[in-house]
N, CA and C atoms as a LAMMPS dump frame, in Angstrom:
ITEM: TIMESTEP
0
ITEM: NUMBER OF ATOMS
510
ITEM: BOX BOUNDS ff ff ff
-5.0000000000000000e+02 5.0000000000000000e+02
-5.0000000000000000e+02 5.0000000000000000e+02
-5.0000000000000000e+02 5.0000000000000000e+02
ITEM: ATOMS id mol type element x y z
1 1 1 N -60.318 25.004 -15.032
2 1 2 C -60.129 23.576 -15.022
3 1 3 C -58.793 23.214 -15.669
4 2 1 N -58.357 23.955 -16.547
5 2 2 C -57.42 23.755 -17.532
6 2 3 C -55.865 23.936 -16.336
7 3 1 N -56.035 25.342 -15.684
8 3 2 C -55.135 25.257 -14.881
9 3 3 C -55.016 24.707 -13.49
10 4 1 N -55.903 23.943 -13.398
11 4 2 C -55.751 22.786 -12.34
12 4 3 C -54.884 21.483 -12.837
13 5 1 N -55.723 21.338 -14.532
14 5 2 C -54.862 20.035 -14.822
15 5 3 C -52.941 20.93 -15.05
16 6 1 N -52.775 21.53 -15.371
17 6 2 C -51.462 22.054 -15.811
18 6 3 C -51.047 22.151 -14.145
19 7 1 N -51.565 22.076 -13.175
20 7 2 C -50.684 22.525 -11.39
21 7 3 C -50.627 21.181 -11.061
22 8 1 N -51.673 19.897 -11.38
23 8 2 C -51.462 19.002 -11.111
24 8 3 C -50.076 17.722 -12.128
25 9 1 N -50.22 18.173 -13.177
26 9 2 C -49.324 17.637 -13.732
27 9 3 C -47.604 18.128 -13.518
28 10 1 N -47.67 19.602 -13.313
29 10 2 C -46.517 19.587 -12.785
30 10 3 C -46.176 19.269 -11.011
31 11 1 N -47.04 18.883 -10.462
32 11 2 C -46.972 18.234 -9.07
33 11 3 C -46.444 17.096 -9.418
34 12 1 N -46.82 16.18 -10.572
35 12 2 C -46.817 15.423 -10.472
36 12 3 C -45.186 15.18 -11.335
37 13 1 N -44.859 15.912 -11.892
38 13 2 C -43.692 15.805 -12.689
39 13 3 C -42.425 16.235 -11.38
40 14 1 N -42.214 17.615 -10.792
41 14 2 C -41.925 17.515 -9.628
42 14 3 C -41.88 16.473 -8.485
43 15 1 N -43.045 15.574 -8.378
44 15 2 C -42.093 14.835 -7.356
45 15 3 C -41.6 13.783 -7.946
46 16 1 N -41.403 13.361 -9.519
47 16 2 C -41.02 12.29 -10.112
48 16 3 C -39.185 12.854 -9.873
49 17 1 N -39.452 14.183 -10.291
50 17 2 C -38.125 14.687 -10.37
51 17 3 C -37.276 14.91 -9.035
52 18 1 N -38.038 14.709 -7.763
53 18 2 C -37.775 15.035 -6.085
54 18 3 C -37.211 12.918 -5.998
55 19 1 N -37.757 12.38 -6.861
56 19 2 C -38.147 10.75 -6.52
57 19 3 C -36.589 10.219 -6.974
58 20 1 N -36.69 10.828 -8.23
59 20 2 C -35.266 10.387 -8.68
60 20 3 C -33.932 10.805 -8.06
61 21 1 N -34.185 12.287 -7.767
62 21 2 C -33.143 12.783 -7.211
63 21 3 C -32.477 12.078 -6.251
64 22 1 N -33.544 11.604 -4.889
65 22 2 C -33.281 11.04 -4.167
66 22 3 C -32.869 9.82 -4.081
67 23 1 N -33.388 9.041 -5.327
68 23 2 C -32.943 7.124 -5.762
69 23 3 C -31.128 7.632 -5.966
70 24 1 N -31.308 8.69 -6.952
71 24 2 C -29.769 8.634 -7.161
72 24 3 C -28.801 9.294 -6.105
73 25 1 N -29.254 10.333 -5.148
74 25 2 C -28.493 10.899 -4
75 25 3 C -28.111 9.345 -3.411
76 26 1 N -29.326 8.514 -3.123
77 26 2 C -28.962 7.44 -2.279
78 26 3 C -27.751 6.116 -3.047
79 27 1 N -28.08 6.007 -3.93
80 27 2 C -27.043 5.272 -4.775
81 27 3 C -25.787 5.692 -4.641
82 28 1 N -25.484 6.924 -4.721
83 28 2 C -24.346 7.68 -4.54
84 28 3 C -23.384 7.499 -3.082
85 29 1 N -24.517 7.906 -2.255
86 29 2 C -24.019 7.449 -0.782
87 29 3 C -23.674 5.957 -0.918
88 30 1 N -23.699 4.928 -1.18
89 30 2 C -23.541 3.713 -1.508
90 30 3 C -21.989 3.348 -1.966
91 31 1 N -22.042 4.555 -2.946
92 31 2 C -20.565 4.157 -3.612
93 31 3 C -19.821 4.727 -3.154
94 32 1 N -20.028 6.115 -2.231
95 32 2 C -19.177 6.39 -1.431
96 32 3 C -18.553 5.755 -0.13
97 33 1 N -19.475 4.413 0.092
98 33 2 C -19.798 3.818 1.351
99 33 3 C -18.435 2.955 0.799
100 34 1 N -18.848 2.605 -0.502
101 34 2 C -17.892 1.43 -1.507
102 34 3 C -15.947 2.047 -1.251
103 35 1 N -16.104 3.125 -1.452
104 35 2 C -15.253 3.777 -1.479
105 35 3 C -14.572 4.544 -0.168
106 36 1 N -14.641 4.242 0.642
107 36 2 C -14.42 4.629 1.958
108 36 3 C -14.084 2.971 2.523
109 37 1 N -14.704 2.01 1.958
110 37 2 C -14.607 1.06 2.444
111 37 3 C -12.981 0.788 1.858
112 38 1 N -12.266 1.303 0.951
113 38 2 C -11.095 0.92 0.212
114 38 3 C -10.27 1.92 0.826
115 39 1 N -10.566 2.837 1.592
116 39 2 C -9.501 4.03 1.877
117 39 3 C -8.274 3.243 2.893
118 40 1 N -7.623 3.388 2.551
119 40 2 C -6.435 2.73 3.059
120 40 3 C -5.631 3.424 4.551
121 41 1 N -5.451 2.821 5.761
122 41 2 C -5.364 2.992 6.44
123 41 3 C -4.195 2.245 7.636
124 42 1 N -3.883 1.204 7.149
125 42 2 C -2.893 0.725 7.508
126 42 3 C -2.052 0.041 6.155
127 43 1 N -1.305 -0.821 6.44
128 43 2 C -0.457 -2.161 5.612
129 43 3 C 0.059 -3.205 6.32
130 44 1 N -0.112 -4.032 5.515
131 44 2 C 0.456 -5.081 6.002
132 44 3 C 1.693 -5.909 5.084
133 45 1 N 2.842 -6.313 5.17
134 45 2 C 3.806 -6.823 3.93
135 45 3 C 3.808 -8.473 4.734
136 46 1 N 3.346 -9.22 3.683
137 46 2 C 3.662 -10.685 3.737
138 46 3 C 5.006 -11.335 2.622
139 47 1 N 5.667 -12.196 3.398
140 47 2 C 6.903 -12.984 2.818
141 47 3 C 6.281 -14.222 2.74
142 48 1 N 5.832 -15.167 1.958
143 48 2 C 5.779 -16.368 1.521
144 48 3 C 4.3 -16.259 2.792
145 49 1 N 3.118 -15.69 2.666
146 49 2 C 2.387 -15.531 3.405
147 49 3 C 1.988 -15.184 5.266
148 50 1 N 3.247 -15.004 5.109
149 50 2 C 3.667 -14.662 6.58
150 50 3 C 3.945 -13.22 6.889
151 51 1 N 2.95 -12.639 7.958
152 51 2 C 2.93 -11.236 7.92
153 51 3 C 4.513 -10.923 8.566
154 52 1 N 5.599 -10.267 7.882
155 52 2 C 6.641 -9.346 8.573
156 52 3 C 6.901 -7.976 8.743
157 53 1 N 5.424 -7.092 8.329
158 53 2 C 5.556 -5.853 8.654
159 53 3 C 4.255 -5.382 8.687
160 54 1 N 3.84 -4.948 9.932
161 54 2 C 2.226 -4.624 10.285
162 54 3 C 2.282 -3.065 10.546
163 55 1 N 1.346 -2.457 9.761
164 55 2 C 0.824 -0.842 10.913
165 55 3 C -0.492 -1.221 10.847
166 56 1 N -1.472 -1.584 11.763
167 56 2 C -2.837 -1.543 11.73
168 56 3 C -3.282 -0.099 11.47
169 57 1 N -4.496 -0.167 11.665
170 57 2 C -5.444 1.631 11.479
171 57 3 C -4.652 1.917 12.928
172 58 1 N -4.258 3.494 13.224
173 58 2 C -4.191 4.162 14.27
174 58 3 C -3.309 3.568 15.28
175 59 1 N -2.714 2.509 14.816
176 59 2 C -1.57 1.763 15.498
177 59 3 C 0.239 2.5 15.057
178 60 1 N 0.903 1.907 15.938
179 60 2 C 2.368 2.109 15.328
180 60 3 C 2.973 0.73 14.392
181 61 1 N 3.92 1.019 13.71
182 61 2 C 3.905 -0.074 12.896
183 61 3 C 5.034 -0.854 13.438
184 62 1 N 4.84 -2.219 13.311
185 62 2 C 5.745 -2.984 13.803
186 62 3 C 6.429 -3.884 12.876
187 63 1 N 7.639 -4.649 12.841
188 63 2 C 8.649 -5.214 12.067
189 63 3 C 9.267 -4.209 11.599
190 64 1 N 10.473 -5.482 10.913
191 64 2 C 11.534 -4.608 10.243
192 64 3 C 12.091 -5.783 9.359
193 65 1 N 13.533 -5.161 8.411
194 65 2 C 13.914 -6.294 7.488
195 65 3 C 14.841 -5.979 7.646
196 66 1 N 15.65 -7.207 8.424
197 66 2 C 17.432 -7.425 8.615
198 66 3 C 17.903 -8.328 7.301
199 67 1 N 18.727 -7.568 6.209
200 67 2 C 19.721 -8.054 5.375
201 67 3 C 21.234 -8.562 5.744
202 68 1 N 21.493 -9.429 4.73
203 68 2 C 22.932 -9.41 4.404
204 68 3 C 23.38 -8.555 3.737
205 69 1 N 24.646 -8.08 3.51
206 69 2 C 25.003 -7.042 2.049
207 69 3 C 24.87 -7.971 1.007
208 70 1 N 24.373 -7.524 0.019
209 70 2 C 24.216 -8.758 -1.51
210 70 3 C 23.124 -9.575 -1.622
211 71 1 N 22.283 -9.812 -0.347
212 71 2 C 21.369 -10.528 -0.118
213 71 3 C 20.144 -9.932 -0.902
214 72 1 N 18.79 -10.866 -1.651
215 72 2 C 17.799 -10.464 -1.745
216 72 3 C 16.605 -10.324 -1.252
217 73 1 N 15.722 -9.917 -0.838
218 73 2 C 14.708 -11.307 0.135
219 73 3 C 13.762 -12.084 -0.752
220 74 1 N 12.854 -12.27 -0.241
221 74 2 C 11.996 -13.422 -1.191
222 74 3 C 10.656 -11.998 -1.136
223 75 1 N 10.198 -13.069 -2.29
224 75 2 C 8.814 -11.785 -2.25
225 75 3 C 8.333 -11.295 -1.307
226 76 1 N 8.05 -9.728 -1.289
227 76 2 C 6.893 -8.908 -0.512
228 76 3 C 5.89 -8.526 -1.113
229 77 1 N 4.949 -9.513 -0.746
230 77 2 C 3.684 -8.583 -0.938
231 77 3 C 2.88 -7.615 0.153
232 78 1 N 2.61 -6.39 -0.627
233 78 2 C 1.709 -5.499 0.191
234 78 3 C -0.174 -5.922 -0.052
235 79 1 N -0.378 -5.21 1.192
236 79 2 C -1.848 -5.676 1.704
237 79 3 C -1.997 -4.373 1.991
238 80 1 N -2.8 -3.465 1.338
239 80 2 C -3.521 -2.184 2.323
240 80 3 C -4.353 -2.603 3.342
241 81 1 N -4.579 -1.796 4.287
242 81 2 C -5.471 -2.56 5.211
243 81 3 C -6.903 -1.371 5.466
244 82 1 N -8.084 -1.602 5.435
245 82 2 C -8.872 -0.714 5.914
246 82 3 C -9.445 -0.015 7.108
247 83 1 N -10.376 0.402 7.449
248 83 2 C -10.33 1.16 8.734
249 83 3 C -10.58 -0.22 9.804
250 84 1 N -11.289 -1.565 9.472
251 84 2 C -11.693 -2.649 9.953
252 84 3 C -10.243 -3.431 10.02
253 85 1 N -9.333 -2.836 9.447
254 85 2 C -8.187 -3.89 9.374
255 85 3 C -8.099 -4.879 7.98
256 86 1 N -9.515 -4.945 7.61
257 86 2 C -9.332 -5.822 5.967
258 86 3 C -8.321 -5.698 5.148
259 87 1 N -7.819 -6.737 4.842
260 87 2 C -6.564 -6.413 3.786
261 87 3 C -7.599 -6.138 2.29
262 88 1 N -7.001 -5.289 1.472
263 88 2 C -7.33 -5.019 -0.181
264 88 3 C -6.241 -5.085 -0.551
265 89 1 N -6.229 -4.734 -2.042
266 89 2 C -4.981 -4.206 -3.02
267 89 3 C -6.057 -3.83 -3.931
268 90 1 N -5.534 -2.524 -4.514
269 90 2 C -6.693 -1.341 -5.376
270 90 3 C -6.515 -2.334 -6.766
271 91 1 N -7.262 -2.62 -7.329
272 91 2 C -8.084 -3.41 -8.524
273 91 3 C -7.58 -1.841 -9.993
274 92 1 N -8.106 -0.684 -9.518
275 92 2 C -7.935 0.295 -10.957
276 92 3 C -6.71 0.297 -11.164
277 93 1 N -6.41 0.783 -12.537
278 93 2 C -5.326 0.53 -12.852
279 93 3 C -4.222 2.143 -12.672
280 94 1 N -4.815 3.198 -12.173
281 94 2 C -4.699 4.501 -11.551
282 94 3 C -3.71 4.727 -10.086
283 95 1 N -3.517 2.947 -9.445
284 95 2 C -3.023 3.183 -9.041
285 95 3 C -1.658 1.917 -8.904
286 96 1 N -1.053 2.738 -7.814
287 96 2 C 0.598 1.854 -8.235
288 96 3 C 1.111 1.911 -6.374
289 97 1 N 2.52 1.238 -6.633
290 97 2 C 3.082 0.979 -5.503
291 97 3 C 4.584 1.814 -5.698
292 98 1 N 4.473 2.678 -4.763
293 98 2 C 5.942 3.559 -4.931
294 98 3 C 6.548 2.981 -3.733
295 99 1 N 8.099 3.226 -3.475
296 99 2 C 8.599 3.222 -2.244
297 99 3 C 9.972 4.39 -1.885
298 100 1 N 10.166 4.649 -1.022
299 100 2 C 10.8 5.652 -0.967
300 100 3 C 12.047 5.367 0.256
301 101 1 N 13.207 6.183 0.104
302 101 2 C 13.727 5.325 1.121
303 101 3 C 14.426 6.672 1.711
304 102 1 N 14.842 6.435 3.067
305 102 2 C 15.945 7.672 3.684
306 102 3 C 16.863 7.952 3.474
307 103 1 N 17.882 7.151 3.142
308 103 2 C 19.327 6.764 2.505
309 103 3 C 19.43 6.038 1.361
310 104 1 N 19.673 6.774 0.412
311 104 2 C 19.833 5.843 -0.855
312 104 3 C 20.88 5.043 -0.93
313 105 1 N 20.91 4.008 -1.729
314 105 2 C 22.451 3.221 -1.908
315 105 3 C 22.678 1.648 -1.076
316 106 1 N 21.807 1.98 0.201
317 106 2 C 21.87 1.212 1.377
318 106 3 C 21.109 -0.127 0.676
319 107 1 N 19.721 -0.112 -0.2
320 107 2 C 18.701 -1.158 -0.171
321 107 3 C 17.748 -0.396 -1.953
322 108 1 N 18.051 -1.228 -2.169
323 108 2 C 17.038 -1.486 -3.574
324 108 3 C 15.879 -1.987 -3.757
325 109 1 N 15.188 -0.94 -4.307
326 109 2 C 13.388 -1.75 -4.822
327 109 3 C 13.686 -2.261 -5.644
328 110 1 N 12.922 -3.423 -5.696
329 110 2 C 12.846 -4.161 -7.089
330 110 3 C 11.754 -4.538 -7.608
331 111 1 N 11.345 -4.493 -8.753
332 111 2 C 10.233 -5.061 -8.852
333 111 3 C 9.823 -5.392 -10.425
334 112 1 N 9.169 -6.809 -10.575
335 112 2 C 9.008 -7.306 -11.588
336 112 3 C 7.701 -8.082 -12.063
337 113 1 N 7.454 -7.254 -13.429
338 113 2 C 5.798 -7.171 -13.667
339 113 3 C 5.528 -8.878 -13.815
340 114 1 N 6.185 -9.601 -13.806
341 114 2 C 5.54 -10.843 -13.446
342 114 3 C 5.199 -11.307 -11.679
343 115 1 N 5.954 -10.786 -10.871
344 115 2 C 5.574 -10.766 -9.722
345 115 3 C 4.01 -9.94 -9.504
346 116 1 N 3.921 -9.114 -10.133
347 116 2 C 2.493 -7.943 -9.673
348 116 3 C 2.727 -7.104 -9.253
349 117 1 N 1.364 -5.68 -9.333
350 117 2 C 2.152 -4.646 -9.326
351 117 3 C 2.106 -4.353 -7.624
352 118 1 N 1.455 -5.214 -6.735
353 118 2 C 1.278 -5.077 -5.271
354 118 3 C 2.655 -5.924 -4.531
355 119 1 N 3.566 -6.414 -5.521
356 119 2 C 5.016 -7.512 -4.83
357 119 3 C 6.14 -6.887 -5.152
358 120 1 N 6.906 -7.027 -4.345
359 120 2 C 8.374 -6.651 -4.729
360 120 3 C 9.568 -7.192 -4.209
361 121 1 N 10.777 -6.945 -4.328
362 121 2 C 11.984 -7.309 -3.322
363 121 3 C 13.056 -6.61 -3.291
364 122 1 N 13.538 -6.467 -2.23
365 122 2 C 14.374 -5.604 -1.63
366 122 3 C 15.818 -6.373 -1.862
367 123 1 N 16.618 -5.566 -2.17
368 123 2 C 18.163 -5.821 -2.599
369 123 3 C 19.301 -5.232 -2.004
370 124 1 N 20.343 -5.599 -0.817
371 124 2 C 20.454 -5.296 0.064
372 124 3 C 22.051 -4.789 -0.672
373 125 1 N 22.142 -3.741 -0.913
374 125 2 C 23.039 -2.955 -1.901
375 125 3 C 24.178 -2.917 -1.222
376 126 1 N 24.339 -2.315 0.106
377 126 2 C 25.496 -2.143 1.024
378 126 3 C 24.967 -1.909 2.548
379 127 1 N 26.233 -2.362 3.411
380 127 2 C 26.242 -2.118 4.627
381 127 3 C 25.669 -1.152 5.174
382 128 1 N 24.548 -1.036 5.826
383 128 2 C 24.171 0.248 6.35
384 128 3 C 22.691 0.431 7.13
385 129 1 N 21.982 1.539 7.501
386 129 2 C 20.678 1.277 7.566
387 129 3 C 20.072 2.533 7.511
388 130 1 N 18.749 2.396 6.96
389 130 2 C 17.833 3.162 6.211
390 130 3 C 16.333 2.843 6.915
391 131 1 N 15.161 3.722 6.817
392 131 2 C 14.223 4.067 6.874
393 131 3 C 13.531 3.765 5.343
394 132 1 N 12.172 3.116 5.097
395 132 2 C 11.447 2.727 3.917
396 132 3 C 10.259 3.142 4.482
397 133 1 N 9.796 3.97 3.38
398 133 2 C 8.128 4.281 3.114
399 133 3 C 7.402 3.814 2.207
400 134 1 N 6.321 2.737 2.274
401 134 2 C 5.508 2.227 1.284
402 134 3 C 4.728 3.524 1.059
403 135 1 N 4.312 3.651 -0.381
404 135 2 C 3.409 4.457 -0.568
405 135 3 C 2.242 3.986 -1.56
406 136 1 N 1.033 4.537 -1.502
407 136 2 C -0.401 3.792 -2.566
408 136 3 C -0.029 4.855 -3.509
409 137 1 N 0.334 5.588 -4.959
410 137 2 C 0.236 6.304 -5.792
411 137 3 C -1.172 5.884 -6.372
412 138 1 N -1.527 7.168 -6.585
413 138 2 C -3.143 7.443 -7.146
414 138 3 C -2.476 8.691 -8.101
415 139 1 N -2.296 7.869 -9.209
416 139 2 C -1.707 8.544 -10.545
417 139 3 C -0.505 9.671 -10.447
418 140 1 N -0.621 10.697 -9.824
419 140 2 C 0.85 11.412 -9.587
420 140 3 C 0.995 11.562 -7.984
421 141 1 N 0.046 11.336 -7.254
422 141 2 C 0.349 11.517 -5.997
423 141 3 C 0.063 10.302 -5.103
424 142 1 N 0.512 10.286 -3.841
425 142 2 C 0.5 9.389 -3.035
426 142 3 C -1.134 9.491 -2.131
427 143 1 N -1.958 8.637 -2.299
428 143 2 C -3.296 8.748 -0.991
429 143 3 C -2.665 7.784 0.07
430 144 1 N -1.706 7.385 -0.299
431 144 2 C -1.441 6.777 1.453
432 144 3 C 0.352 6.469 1.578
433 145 1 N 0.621 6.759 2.827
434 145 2 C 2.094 6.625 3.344
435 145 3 C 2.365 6.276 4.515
436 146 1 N 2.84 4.786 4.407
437 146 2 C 3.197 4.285 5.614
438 146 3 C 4.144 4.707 6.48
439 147 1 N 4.046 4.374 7.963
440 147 2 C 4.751 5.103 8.851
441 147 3 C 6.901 4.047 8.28
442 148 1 N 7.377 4.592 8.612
443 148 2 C 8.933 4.474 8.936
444 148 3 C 9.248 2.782 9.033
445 149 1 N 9.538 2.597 8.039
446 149 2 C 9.968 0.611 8.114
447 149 3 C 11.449 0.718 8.084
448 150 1 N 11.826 -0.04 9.283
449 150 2 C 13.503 0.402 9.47
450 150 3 C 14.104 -1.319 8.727
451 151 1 N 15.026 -0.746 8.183
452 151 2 C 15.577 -1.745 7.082
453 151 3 C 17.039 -1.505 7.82
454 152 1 N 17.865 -2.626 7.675
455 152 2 C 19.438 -2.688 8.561
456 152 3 C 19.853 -3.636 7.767
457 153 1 N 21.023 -3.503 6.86
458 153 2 C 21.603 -4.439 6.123
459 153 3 C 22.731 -4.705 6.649
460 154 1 N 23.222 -5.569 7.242
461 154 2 C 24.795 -6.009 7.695
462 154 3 C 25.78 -6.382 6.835
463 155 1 N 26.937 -6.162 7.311
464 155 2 C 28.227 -6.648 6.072
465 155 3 C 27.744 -8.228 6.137
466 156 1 N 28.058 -8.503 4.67
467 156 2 C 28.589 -9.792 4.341
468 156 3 C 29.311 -10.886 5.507
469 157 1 N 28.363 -11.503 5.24
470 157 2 C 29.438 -12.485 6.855
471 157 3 C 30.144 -13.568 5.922
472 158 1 N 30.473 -13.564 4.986
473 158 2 C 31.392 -14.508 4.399
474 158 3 C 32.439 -13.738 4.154
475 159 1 N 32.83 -12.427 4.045
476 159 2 C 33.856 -11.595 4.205
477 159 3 C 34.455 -11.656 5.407
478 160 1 N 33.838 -12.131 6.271
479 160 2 C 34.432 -11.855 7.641
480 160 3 C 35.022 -13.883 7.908
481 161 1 N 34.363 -14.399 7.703
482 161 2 C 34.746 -15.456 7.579
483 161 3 C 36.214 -16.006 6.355
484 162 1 N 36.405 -15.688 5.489
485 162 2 C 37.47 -15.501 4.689
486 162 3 C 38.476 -14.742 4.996
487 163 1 N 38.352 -13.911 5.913
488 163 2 C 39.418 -13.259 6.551
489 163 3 C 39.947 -14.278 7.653
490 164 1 N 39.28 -14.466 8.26
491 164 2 C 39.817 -15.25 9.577
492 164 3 C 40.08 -16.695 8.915
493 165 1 N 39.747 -17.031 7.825
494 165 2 C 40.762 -18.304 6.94
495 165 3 C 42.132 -18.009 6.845
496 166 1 N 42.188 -17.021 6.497
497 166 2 C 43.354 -16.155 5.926
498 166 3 C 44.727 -15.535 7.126
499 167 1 N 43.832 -15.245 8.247
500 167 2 C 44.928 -15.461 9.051
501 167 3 C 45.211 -16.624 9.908
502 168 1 N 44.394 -17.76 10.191
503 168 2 C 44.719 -18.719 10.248
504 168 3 C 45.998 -20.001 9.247
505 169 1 N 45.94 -19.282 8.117
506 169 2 C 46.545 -20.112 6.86
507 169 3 C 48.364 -19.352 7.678
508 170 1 N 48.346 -18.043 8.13
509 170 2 C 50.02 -17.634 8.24
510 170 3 C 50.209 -17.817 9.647
């Protein structure tokens, strides 16, 4: 009798322990659900709320940013976008906004912790044109890299205009 109650109590401890397992396997799937839901998959960059540079999920990315030389632009903010297209911006503080460029010298990141760490602006250094990669940094490495944002800064058109003052004046 004794070892009936001792087979039944561990039946019964066993499936408490089969019960939980499973409450928490399933919770888990949940936050992975949470977390998949944030995996980043496209971007989107808005100027004064106006989208000027799109890659949807599995799309090619479209826009670009034509400068002056010297010129700044006005804020960019980035939008990750998810597999649905939802815009986010990652909330932990693990992660950051890098950018990377093809040609250095051509165009400047800028960025200033009163703007946020998802805004920035581009500083159109010299004549020329370059290739820009947004990237999501997740502490030393990148989990996401946008396709090729072609950036084209033109000379100064008031240089060119001051010249042709100038030979007009002789």
């Amino acid at each position: 009798m004794k070892k009936l109650s001792i087979y039944a109590a561990k039946a019964v401890l066993y499936t408490l322990l089969l019960t939980t397992t499973f409450i928490a396997c399933s919770n888990s799937t949940s936050s992975d659900d949470d977390h998949d839901h944030s995996s980043p998959e496209g971007i989107r960059l808005k100027v004064s709320g106006t989208t000027v540079v799109e890659q949807l999920p599995d799309e090619t990315l479209t826009g670009s940013f034509e400068l002056d030389e010297g010129d700044e632009t006005s804020l960019i903010t980035v939008y990750f976008l998810d597999h649905d297209g939802d815009e986010f911006q990652p909330e932990d503080d693990e992660y950051s906004l890098n950018v990377a460029f093809d040609d250095e010298g051509i165009v400047e990141f800028e960025q200033h912790a009163e703007d946020g760490k998802w805004s920035f602006h581009l500083h159109a250094e010299a004549e020329g044109m370059t290739d820009m990669t947004i990237q999501l940094f997740h502490n030393d490495h990148s989990d996401f890299d946008s396709q090729k944002i072609h950036v084209h800064v033109h000379e100064h058109e008031g240089d060119d205009h001051d010249d042709e003052d100038e030979d007009h004046d002789h």
